[in-house]
C-alpha positions in Angstrom: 87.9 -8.6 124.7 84.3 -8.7 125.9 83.2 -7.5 122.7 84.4 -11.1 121.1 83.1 -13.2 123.5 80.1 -11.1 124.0 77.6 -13.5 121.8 78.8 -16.3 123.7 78.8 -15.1 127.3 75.7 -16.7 129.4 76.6 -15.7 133.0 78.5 -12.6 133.7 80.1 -11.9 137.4 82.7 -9.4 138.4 86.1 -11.2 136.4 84.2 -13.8 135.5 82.1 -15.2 131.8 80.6 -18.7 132.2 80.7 -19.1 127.7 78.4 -21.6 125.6 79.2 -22.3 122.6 77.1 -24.9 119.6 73.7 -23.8 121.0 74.5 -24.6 124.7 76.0 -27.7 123.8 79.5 -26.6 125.1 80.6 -24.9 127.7 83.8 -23.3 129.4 84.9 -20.1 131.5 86.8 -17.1 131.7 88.4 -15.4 134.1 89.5 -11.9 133.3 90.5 -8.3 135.3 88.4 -6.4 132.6 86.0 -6.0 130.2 87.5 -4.7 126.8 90.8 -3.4 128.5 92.3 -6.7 130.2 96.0 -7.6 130.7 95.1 -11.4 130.5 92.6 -13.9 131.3 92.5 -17.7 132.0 90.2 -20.0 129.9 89.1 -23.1 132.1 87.7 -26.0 130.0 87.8 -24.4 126.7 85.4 -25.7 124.4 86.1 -27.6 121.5 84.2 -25.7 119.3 85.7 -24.0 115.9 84.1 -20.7 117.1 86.0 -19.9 120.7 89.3 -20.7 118.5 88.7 -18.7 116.2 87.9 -15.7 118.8 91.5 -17.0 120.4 92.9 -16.8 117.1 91.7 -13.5 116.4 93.0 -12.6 119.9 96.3 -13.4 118.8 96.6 -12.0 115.4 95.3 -8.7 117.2 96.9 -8.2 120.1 100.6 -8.7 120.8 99.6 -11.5 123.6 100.5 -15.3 124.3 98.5 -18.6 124.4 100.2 -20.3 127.3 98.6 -23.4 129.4 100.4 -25.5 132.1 101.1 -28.9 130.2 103.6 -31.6 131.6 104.4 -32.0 127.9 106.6 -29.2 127.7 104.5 -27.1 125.0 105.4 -24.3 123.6 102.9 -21.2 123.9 101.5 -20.0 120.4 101.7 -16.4 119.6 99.7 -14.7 116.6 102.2 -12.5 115.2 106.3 -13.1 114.9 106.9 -9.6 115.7 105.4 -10.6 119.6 108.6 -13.2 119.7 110.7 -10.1 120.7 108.4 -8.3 123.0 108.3 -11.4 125.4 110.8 -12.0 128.9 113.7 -14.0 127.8 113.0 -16.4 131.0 109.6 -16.8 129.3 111.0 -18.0 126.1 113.5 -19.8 128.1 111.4 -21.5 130.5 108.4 -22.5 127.8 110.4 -22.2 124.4 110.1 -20.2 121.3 106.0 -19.8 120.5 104.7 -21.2 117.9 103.1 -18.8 115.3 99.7 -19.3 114.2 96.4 -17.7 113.4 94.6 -20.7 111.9 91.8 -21.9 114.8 91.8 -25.1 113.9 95.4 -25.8 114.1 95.3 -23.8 117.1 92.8 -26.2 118.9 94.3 -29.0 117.7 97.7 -28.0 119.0 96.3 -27.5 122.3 94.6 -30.6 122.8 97.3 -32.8 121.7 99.5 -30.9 124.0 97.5 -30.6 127.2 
């Protein structure tokens, strides 16, 4: 994972990437367990640019992970690949609903902030 961000990462502490994105016009954060061979991460304030989502994206169509974010919405997380539907804890599906499947960035963004 450190690999995708690594062009973007301007301040790197143990499981933690402070990102900048459109020339250091946006900003957000990452908090991780490891470099290349993490189990998750967080993303506080993600930026809105085109470019983190489409690292997100590729994330998801990569990986068989999740896109999840508290939201008193009710949202449903967004997964990258329909095969990952079946992988995940039925109390997850349960609790959040069935994910969303999407590898386009700018839906993905868009999604998120209409839902957050």
């Amino acid at each position: 994972m450190h690999r995708r961000f690594a062009g973007h990462i301007e301040r790197e502490e143990p499981g933690f990437w402070s990102l900048t994105f459109n020339n250091g016009q946006e900003h957000g954060e990452i908090f991780t367990d490891a470099g290349d061979l993490s189990n998750g991460f967080m993303v506080a304030r993600p930026p809105h640019s085109l470019q983190f989502w489409e690292i997100i994206a590729g994330i998801l169509r990569d990986f068989p992970c999740v896109l999840f974010w508290p939201s008193p919405k009710g949202t449903c997380p967004i997964v990258g690949r329909l095969d990952t539907i079946s992988h995940l804890p039925a109390g997850m599906v349960e609790d959040l609903g069935v994910p969303i499947v999407s590898t386009d960035p700018a839906y993905i963004r868009s999604y998120v902030g209409k839902n957050s």
